[in-house]
N, C-alpha and C positions, 0 to 999 in steps of 0.2 A: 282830695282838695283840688279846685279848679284857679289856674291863674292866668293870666293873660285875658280875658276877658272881652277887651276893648281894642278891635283893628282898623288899621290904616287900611282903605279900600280904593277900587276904580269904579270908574260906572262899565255896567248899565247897575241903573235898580231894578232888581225883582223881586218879585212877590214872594213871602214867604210867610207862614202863618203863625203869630207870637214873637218874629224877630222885631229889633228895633235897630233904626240907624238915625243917625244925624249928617246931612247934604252940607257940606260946606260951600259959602255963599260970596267970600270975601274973595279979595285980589292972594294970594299968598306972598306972606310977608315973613317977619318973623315974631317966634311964640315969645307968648306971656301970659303973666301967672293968674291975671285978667282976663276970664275968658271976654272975649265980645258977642253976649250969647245974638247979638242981630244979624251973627255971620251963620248961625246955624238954625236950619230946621230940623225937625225931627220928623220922622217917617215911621210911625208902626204898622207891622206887618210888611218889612219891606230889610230887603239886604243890597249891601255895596256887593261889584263881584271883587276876586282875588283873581290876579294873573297865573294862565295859566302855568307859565316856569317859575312859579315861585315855590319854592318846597324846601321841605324843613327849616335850616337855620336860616334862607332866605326870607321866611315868611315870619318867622322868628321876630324880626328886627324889625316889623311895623305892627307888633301885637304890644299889651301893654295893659298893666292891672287897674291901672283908673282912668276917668273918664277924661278927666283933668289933659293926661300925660297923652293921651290919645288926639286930643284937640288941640295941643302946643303943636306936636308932631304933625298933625294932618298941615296945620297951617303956614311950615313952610316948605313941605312936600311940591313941588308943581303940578304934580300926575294925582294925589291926593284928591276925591271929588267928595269926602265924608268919611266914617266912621261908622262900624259895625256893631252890637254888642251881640256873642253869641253866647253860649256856656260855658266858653274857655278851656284851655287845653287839659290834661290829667298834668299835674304837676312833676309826674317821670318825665313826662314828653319833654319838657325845659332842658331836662340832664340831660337829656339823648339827643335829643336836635339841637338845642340852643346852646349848649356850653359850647364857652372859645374853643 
């Protein structure tokens, strides 16, 4: 089982083949359960990057299983520039990195 699926990212975009992202467009505000889909594009074949010190339970806390929960998040991030979707992590990884 894969969870987390859906992450908060930086720029730059790069190319990558079958991924999918969404560029967030708007001022950062705060989320709601309405997305504003004219705040977002979508990019196929294209990824947000992640910072480089970001690991395990760091990286942990801007991942997220729908698409929804990812786009509340990104939107009142200010470093936030889109959202990722890759295969998501193996569901141990949560236990082992993510738990308090």
């Amino acid at each position: 089982m894969r969870v987390g699926r859906f992450e908060c990212r930086r720029p730059p975009l790069k190319s990558c083949a079958g991924a999918r992202s969404w560029l967030y467009l708007c001022e950062h505000d705060v989320a709601d359960s309405d997305i504003n889909t004219s705040c977002w594009r979508e990019e196929d074949n294209q990824v947000l990057s992640t910072s480089e010190e970001e690991f395990g339970a760091e990286r942990c806390l801007n991942r997220h299983d729908t698409q929804l929960q990812a786009f509340n998040a990104c939107a009142v991030q200010s470093w936030c520039a889109g959202v990722t979707r890759d295969m998501g992590f193996p569901a141990n990884y949560f236990r082992r990195k993510c738990a308090p």
